[in-house]
N, C-alpha and C positions, 0 to 999 in steps of 0.2 A: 678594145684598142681604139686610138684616135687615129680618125684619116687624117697624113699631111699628105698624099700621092700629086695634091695639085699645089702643093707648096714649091715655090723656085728663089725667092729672095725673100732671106732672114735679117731683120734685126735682131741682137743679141746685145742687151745694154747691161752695165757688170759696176756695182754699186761700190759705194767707197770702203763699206766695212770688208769686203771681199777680198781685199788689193791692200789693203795695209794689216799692221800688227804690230805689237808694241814697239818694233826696230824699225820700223818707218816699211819700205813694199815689201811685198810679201812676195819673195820673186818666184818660188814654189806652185805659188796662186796662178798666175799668170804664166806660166810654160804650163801649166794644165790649161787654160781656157784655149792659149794659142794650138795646143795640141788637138781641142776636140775643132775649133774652129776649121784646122785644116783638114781635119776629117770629115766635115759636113763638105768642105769644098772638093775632096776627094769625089765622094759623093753626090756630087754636080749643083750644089747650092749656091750659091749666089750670096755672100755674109757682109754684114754693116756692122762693126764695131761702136756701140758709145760709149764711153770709159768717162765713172768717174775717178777720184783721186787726185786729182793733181794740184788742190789746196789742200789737202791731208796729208799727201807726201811733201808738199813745203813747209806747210807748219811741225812734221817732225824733225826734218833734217833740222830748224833752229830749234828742238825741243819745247815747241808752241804746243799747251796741253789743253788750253781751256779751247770753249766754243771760238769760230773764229768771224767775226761779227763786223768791226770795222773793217768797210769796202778798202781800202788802202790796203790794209794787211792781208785781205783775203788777191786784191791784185798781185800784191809780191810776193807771199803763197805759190799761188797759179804759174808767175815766170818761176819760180824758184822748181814747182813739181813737175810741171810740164814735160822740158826736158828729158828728166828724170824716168817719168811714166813711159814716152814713147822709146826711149833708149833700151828699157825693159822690151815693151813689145816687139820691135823690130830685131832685136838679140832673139827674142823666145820664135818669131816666124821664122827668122829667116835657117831655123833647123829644118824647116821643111823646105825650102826654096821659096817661102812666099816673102813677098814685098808689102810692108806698111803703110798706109798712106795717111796722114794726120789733116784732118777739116777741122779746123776752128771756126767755128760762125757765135753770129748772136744772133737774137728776134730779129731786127731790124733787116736782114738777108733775108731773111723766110717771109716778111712784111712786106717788101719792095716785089713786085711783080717780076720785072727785068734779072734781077738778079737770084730770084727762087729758082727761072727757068734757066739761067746760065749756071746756076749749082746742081741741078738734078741732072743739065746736061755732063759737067764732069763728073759727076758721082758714074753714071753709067758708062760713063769712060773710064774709070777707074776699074769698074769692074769686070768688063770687058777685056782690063788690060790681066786679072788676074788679082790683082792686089787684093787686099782688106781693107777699106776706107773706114778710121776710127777718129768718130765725132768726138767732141768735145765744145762748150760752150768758149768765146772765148775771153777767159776772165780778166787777163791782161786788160784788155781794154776798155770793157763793160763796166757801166756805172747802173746806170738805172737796171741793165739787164741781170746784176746778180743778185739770185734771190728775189727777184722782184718780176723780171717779165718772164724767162722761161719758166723762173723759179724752181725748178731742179733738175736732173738729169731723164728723169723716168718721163715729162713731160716731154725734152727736146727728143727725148730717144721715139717717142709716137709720132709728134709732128714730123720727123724725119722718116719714120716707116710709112704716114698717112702720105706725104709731101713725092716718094720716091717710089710709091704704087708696092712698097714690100708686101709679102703674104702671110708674115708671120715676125710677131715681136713676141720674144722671151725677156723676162724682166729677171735678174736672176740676182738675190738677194739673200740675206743672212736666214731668211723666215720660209718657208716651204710651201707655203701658199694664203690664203684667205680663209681663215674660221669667222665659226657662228659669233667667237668671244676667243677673249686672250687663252691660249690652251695652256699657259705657265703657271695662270692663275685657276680659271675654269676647269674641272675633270670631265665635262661633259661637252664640252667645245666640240664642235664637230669642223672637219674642213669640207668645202666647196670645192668640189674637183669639176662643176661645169657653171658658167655664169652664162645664161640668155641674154638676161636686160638687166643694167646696173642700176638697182632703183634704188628707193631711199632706205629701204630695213637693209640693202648688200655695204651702202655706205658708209652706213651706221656698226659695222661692224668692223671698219677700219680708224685703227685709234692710236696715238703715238705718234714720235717722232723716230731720227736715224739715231746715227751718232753723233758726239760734237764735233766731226767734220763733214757729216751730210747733211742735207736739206731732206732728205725723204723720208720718208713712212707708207705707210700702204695705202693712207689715203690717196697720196698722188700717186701711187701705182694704180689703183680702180681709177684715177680721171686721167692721168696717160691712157690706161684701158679703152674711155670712153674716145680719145680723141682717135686711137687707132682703130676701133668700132665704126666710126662712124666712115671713116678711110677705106671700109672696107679688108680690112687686116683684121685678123686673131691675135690675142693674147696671149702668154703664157706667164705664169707670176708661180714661181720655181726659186728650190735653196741652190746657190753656187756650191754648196760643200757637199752634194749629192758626186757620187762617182762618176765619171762620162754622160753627166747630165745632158748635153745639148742633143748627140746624139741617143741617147736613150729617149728623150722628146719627141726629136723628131721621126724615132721608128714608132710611136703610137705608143708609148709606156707612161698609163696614166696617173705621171707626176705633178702635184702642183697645180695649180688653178686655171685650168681653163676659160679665156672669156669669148665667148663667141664672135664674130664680126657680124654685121650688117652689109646689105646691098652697097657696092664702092658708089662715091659720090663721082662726077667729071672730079678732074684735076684742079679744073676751075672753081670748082664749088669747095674743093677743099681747100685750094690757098685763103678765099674767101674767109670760111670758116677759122682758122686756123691767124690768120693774120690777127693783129692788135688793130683795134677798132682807132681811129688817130683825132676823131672827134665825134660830135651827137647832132642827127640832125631830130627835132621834134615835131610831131607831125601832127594837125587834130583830125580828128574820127573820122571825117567823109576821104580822106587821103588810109587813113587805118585800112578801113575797109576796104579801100579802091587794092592797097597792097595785098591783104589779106587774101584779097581773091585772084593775083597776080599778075596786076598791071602795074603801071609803070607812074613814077613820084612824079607829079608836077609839082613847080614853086607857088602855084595857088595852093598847093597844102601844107605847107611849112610853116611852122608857127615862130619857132627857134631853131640858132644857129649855135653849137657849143664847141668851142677848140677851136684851134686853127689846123688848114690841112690844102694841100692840091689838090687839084683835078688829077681823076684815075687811083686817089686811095681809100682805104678802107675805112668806113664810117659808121658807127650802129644808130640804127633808126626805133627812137621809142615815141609811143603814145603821150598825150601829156601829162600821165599820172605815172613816168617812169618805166611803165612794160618795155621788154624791147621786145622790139618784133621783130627785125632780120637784122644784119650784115651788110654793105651795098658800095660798090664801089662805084664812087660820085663823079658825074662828065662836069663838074662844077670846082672851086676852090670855093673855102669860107669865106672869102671875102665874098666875090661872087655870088655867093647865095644867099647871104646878108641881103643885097641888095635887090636879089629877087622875093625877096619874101611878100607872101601873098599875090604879088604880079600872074597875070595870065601866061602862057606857053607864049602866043604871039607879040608878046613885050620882051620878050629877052632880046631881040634885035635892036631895039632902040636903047636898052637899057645899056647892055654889053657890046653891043658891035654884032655884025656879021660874021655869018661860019661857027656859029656857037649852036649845039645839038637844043633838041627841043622838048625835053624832060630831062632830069635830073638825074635818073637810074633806068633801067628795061629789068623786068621780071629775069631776066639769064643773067643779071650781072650780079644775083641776090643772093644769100643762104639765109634758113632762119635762126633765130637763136631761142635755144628753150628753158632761157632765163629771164626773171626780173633784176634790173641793175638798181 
């Protein structure tokens, strides 16, 4: 049996094939999730709804059957299901007396400092108050952000568990967990009921895509996994068509894929992490090093400046042959650091004025990244 005794707030993110079916929602579907959902809250859980759907129930109500590709169509999709979805929810809660609460964000909320920490502040108001607070990206108004920066639900549903200190994300989809190999095609496929470290042979075993109104597959459930890992959250990667799945999970009944978490990061490390990098600073070898060993960026080690961006946002720092090496949120703008490049610490005064810091980043403002871009 799996211990959750120290588990207190759940994500539970509920994929698009789950919630639809040939007649567009599948409202069956969803008076069961809301039913167990109030049963964990019963239970004194603390629940985060991320739902997808709500460009798959747009595109049925106009009998839209192919993939839905063009951002325009997939916008008025979105208004079109949206409504649609939470009018479902709020119907299927409020049998139990719970109240719904609908957050629509994009990347760029989770990006901005100011405003990550004024959303986790209403998220724990929300919960506080009772409610079910059910994420959604929002597609309405997202251009670059659909498909492209969260790029699916299984991701926004991690950053939201990493972002909001949850202690447990369930991924709960059509497939029943993570095999060696496809078990439809494979007879010897075996499933993964515990994951440690998600390395390259666990990756490799996620293959495929969703349906033609989802974005996911298992691959972005394993790197949701990894972002909730590294947040210090558990995983779970579970079939939604399993009977009282959620709470069968949560009493220790070893359904579905287990991924372990990792040690939690500060909070700060994880917006860090988790935010879209907004440009490139490049750095050569005697500034590498100096990072490496974790001191702090002068503009004598700046080589190049890439993108435009302000001071206090998120910037990836790579070596000249491309490595990146951290994350770093910059006391500088690109312009400004254009023009310090190569200058010593004690020329930023005459360069820029007075009251300007005197490095570029401090080792606490960093996270690293354990990619080459």
């Amino acid at each position: 049996m799996r211990d959750f005794s120290k588990v207190k707030r759940i994500v539970v993110k509920v994929g698009t094939n789950l919630l639809t079916n040939e007649n567009g929602i599948d409202e069956e579907r969803i008076k069961r999730i809301c039913a167990e959902i109030a049963e964990l809250k019963n239970l004194g859980y603390q629940v985060i709804l991320v739902s997808s759907g709500a460009i798959g129930m747009g595109a049925k109500v106009l009998k839209h059957k192919s993939p839905v590709v063009h951002i325009p169509l997939r916008q008025a999709f979105a208004a079109i299901g949206n409504p649609i979805l939470m009018s479902s929810y709020q119907k299927a809660f409020s049998s139990y007396n719970i109240v719904a609460a609908q957050v629509l964000i994009t990347r760029s909320v989770l990006n901005n400092r100011k405003s990550y920490v004024n959303l986790r502040s209403a998220v724990s108001t929300l919960l506080a108050l009772g409610t079910v607070p059910i994420f959604n990206e929002n597609d309405v108004v997202s251009t670059a952000e659909i498909g492209n920066v969260f790029g699916d639900n299984d991701r926004m549903s991690a950053m939201v568990a990493s972002k909001i200190e949850a202690d447990l994300l369930i991924l709960l989809t059509d497939i029943d967990g993570i095999y060696t190999s496809d078990p439809k095609k494979d007879k010897d496929a075996k499933m993964l009921h515990t994951i440690d470290k998600i390395t390259d042979d666990v990756m490799s075993y996620a293959k495929g895509k969703g349906s033609a109104f989802s974005t996911g597959g298992m691959k972005t459930k394993l790197l949701a996994a990894k972002i909730a890992k590294d947040g210090g959250c558990a995983t779970i990667i579970a079939s939604g068509y399993e009977e009282n799945i959620l709470v069968r999970l949560i009493k220790g009944e070893e359904i579905g894929t287990l991924i372990l978490p990792s040690s939690r990061l500060s909070a700060r490390e994880r917006w860090i992490i988790d935010a879209s990098a907004n440009g490139t600073i490049i750095v050569d070898d005697g500034a590498k090093k100096a990072l490496l060993n974790n001191k702090s960026l002068l503009p004598t080690g700046i080589v190049k400046v890439i993108g435009n961006f302000n001071e206090k946002e998120v910037v990836l720092v790579t070596d000249s042959y491309g490595n990146g090496l951290l994350k770093a949120v910059t006391n500088f703008s690109s312009s400004d650091l254009r023009a310090l490049i190569g200058h010593k610490s004690q020329e930023i005064e005459s360069i820029l004025g007075k009251g300007r810091r005197d490095v570029v980043f401090r080792p606490e403002d960093t996270s690293p990244v354990e990619h080459n871009v």
